[in-house]
C-alpha positions as CSV (number, residue, x, y, z in Angstrom):
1,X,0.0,0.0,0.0
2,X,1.4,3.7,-0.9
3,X,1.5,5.8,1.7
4,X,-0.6,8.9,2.0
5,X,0.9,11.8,1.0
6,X,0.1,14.6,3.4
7,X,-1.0,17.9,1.4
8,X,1.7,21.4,2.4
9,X,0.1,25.0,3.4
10,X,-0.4,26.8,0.0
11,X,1.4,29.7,0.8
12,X,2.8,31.9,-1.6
13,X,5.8,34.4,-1.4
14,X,4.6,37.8,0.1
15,X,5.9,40.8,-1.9
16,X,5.5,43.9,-1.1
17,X,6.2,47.3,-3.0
18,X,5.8,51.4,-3.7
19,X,4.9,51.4,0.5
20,X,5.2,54.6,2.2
21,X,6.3,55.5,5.6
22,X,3.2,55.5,8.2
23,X,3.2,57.5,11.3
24,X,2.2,55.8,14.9
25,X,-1.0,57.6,15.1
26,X,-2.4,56.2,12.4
27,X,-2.7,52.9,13.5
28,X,-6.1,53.8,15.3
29,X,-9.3,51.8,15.8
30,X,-11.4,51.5,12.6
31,X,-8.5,52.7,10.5
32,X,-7.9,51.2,7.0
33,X,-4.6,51.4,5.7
34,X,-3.1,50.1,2.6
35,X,0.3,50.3,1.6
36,X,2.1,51.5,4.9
37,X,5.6,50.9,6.2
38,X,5.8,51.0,9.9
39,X,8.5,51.3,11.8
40,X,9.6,51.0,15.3
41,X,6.4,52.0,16.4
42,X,4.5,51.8,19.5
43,X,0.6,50.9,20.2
44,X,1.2,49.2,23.4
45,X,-2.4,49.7,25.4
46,X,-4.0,51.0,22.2
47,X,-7.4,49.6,21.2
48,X,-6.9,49.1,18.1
49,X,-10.6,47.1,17.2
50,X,-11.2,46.8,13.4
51,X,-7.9,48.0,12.2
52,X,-7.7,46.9,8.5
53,X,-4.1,46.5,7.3
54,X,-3.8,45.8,3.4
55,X,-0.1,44.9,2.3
56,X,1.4,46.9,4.7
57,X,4.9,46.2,7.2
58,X,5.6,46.4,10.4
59,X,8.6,46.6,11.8
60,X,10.0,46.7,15.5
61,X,6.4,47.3,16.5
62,X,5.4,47.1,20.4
63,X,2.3,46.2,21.1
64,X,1.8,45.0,24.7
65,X,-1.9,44.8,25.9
66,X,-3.0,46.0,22.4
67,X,-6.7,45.4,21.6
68,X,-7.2,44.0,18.3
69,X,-10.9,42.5,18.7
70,X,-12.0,42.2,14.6
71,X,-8.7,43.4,13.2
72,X,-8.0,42.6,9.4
73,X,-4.8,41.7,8.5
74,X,-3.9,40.5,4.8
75,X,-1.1,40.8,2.4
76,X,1.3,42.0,5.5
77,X,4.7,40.8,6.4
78,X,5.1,42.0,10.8
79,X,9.0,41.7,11.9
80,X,10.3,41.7,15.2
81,X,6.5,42.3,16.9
82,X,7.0,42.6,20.9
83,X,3.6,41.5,22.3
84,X,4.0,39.7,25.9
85,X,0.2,40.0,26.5
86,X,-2.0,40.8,22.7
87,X,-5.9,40.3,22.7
88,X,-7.1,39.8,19.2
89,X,-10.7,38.0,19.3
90,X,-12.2,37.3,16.0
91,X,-9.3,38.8,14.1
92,X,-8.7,37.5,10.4
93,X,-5.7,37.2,9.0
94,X,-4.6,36.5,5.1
95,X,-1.4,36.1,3.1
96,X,0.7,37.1,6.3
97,X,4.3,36.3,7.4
98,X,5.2,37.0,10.7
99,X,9.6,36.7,11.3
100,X,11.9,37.4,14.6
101,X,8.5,38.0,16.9
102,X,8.3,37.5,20.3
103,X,4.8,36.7,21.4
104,X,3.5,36.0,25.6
105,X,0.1,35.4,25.6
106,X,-1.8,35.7,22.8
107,X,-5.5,35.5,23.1
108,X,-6.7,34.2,19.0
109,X,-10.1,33.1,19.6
110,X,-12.5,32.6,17.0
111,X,-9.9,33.8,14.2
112,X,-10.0,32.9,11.0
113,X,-6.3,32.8,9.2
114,X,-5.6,31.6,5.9
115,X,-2.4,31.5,4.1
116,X,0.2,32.7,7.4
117,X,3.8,31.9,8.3
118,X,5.5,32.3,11.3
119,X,9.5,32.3,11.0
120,X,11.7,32.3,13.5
121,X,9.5,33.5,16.6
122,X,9.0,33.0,20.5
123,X,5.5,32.1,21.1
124,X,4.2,32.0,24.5
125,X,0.6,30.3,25.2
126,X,-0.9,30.7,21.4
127,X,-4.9,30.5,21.9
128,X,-6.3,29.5,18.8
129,X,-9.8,27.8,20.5
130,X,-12.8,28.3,17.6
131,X,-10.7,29.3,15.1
132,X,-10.5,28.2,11.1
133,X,-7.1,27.9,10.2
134,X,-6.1,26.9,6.5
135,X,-2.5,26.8,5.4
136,X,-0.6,27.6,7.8
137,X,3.3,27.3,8.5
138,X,5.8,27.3,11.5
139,X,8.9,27.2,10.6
140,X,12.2,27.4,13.3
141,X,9.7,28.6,16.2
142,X,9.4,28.2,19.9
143,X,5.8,27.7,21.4
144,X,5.2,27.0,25.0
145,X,1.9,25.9,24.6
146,X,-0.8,25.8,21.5
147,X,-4.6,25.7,22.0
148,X,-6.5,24.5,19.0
149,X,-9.4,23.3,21.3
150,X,-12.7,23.3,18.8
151,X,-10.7,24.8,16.1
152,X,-10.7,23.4,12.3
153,X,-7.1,22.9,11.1
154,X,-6.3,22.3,7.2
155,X,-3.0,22.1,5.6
156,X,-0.7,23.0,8.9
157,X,2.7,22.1,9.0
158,X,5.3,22.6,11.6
159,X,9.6,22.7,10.7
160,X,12.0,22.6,13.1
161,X,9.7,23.8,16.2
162,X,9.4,22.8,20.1
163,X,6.1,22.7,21.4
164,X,5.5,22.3,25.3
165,X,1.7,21.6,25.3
166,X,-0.7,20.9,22.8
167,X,-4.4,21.3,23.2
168,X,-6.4,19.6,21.0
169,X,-9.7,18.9,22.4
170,X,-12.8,19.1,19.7
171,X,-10.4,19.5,17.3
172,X,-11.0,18.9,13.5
173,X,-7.6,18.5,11.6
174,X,-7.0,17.7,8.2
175,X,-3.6,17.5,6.5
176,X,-1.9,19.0,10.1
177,X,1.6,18.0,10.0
178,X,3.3,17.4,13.2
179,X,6.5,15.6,11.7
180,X,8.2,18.8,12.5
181,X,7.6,19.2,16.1
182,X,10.0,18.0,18.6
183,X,8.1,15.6,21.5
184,X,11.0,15.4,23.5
185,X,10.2,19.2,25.0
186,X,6.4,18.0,25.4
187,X,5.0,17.5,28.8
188,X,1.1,18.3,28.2
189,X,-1.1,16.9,25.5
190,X,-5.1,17.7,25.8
191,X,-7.6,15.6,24.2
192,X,-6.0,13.3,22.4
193,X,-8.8,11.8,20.4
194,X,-8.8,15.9,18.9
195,X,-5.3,14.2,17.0
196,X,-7.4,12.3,14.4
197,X,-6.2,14.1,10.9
198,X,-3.2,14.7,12.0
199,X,0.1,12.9,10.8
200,X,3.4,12.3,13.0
201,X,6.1,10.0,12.2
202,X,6.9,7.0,14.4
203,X,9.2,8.4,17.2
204,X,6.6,10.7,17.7
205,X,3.6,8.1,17.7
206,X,6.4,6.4,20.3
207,X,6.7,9.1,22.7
208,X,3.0,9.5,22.6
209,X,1.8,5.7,23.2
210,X,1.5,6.3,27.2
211,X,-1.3,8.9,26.2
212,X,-2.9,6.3,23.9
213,X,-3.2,4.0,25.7
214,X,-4.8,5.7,28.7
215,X,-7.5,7.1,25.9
216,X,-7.7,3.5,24.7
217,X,-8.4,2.2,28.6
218,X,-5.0,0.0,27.8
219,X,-2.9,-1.2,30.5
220,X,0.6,-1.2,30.8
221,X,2.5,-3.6,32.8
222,X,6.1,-4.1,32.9
């Protein structure tokens, strides 16, 4: 039998041109902005509910305790974001690549992303729970701990990342690749059944066959 091939994020390269410098006051709730360079700017504290950013950059941005409930983010490339705490509720975001962040607590309920890289970041506890995700790419990142609890997951892959917890409880995943997560580092997994849909290789499936076989009622005995 052939194995099944698991199907990548279709993500295509992000470019950007003809932007023009943007000022920090700009960045305001209800704003829509296309075409905007910002950088080393600073909207820590700021609501910022219903911002609309349209192939715009942001660059050495703070944004601790920013309020980002029903942002719109698409065609956007964010470098070196500083967020330890970021509340973004129902926020959508589309053809985005997101490099050298470092994220705390990140509050992504009920978002909808399609098309989004992450590269090279420090994620904190990701919360994801409710949210549609469709291609979607880690790549070299750090996360302490990722809720996807309820959320629908299509074409996600994972390279060269450590993940501490995993919640995945009511989870529907199709075509999520965890190949690229190191298990060593993990020392929570929630709802385990929520892994159906999801494809790991067999060290992986190793590390993970105490979990199994507590869902599976199995006993161990050595």
């Amino acid at each position: 039998m052939k194995p099944t091939r698991v199907a990548a994020p279709r993500i295509d390269e992000l470019v950007l041109r003809d932007l023009v410098d943007g000022d920090d006051d700009e960045l305001a709730s209800g704003a829509r902005l296309e075409g905007v360079r910002f950088r080393e700017a600073d909207v820590s504290a700021r609501d910022l509910t219903g911002l609309r950013l349209i192939e715009c950059e942001l660059d050495g941005v703070a944004a601790h305790e920013a309020r980002l409930r029903g942002a719109v983010i698409s065609e956007t490339r964010i470098e070196r974001l500083e967020a330890p705490v970021l509340h973004a509720p129902r926020a959508e975001l589309r053809d985005v690549v997101v490099t050298g962040s470092r994220l705390g607590s990140v509050e992504f309920i009920d978002n909808r992303w399609q098309s989004v890289r992450f590269i090279g970041c420090k994620l904190g506890f990701v919360n994801l729970r409710g949210s549609e995700l469709r291609d979607l790419r880690f790549t070299d990142c750090d996360i302490e701990e990722l809720d996807l609890g309820n959320a629908r997951a299509e074409r996600v892959a994972f390279d060269g990342c450590e993940l501490r917890a995993l919640a995945v409880t009511g989870a529907t995943l199709r075509d999520v690749d965890l190949r690229g997560l190191d298990f060593t580092a993990m020392s929570t997994l929630d709802g385990i059944a929520g892994l159906r849909g999801a494809t790991l290789d067999s060290m992986q499936v190793a590390l993970l066959a105490p979990s199994l076989a507590t869902h599976l009622g199995i006993r161990i005995i050595d």
